[in-house]
C-alpha positions in Angstrom: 30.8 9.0 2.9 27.4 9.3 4.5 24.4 7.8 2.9 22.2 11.4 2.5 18.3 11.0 1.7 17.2 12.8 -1.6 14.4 14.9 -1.3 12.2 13.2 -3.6 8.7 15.3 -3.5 11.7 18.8 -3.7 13.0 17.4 -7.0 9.3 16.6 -8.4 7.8 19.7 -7.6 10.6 21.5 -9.0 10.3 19.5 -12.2 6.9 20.6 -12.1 7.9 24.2 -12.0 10.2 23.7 -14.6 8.7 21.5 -17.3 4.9 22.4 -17.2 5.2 25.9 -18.5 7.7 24.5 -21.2 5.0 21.9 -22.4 2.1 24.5 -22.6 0.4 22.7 -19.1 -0.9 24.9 -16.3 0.2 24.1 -12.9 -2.2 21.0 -11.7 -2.2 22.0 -8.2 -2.9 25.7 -8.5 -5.8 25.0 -11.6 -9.3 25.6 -10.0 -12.1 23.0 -9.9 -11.5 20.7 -12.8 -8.2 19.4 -11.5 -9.2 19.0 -8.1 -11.8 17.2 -8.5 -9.7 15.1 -11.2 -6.5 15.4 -9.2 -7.3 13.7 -5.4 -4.0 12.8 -4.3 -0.5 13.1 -6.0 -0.6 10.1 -7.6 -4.2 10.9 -9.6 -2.3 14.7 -10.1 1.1 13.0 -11.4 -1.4 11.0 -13.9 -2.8 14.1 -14.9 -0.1 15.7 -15.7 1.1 12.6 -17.7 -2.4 12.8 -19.8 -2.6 16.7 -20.6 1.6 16.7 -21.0 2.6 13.8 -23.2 1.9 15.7 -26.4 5.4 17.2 -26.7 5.3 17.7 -30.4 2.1 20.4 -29.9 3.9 22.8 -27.8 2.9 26.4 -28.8 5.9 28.2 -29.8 6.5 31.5 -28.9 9.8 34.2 -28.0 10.3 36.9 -25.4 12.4 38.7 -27.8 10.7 41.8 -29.5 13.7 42.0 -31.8 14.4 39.0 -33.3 11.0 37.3 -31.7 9.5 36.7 -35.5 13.1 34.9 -36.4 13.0 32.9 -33.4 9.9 31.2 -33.9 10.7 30.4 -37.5 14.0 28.6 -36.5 11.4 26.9 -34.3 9.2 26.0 -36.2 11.6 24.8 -38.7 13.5 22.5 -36.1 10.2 21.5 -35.0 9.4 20.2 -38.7 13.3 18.7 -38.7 12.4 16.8 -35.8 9.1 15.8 -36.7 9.1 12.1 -37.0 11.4 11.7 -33.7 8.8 14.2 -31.5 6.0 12.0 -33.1 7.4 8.7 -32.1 7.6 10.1 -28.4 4.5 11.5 -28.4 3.3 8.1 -29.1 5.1 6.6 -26.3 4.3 9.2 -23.8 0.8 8.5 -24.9 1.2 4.4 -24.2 2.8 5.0 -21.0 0.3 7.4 -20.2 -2.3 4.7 -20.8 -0.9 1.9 -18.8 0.3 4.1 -16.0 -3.7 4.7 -15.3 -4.5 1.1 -16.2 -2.2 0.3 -13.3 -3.5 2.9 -11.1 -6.9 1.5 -11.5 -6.2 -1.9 -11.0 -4.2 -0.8 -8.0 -6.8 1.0 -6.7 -9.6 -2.0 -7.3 -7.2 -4.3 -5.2 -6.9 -2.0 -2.4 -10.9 -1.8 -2.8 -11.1 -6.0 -2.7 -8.0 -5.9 0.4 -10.2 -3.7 2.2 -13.3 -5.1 1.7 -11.8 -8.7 3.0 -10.0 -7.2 5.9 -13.6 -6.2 6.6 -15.1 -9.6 6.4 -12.4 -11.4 8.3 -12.9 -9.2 10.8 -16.4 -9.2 10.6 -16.0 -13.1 10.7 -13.5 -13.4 13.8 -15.8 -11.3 15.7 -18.7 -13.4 15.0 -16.5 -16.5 15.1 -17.4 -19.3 13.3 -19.8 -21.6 16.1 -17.9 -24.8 15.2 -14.6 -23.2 15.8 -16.3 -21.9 19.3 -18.0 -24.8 20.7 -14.6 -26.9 20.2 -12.7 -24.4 21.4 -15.0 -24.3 24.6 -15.0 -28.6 24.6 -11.3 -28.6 24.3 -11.1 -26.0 27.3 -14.0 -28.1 29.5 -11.7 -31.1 28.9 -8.6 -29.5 29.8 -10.7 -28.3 33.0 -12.1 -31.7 33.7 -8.5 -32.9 33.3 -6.9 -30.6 35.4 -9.5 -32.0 37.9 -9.0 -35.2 37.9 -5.2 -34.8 38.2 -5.6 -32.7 41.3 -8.5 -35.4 42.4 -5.5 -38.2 41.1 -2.9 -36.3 43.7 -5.0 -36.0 46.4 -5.7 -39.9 46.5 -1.9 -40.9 45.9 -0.7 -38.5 49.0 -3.7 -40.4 51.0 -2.5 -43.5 49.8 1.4 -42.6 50.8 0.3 -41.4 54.2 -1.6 -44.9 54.3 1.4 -46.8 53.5 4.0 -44.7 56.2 1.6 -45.9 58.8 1.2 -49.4 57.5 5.1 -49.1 57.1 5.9 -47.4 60.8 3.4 -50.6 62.1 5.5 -53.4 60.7 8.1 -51.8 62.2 7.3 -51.6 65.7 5.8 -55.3 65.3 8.9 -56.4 64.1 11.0 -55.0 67.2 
């Protein structure tokens, strides 16, 4: 069986569709000036959403029906009494969640502040390099130079000193014939 991706952002925005005229919200996206200036990004528009839905026991109630419409709400309103201390209770969690889902977002957001602001000085710092960190750098590579010298300076001598010693070595030969 293959391994299928789920549309993640289709199933939001369709819970969005669904649930927000349910809970008495209006669409966050489609809302003028106050939610757009609240609502940046998805994630500050999911947390508005969170704070204007999370009352679920508030929800006006109302019926489509012209017939029965007046005995609809009344069953309503009863249940809604019935379920009361339940609704309350998750009203009271949605509200907590609510709460440290921004508290999160806002520390979130601080750290990204802080990462970015060190990126910015490491960079800053690496460009400027540190003059210590420079100066040996430029010794180390002198040395290396000067060493590099001296072994080329250290070969030079030693193939003098072989050619010196094949002649010395081809003359003790011919004296010795």
């Amino acid at each position: 069986m293959k391994h299928e991706e789920i549309p993640t952002q289709q199933i939001i925005d369709k819970l969005r569709q669904t649930l927000e005229p349910q809970i008495g919200i209006a669409d966050s996206r489609l809302s003028g000036i106050e939610n757009s200036a609240i609502a940046r990004d998805e994630d500050d528009e999911d947390i508005a959403l969170l704070k204007t839905g999370f009352d679920i026991y508030n929800v006006p109630i109302t019926s489509y029906q012209r017939q029965l419409g007046s005995a609809v709400i009344a069953v309503r309103k009863i249940v809604r009494k019935l379920l009361r201390p339940v609704l309350e209770r998750q009203v009271i969690y949605n509200f907590a969640n609510t709460r440290v889902v921004q508290t999160l977002s806002r520390q979130l957001q601080k750290l990204q502040e802080n990462q970015q602001i060190l990126e910015i000085k490491i960079q800053s710092e690496l460009s400027s390099g540190c003059p210590e960190v420079k100066a040996q750098l430029e010794a180390q590579q002198k040395a290396i130079a000067d060493f590099h010298s001296e072994v080329e300076q250290i070969k030079a001598v030693q193939q003098q000193h072989t050619a010196i010693l094949e002649k010395i070595t081809a003359q003790l030969l011919d004296r010795q014939k």
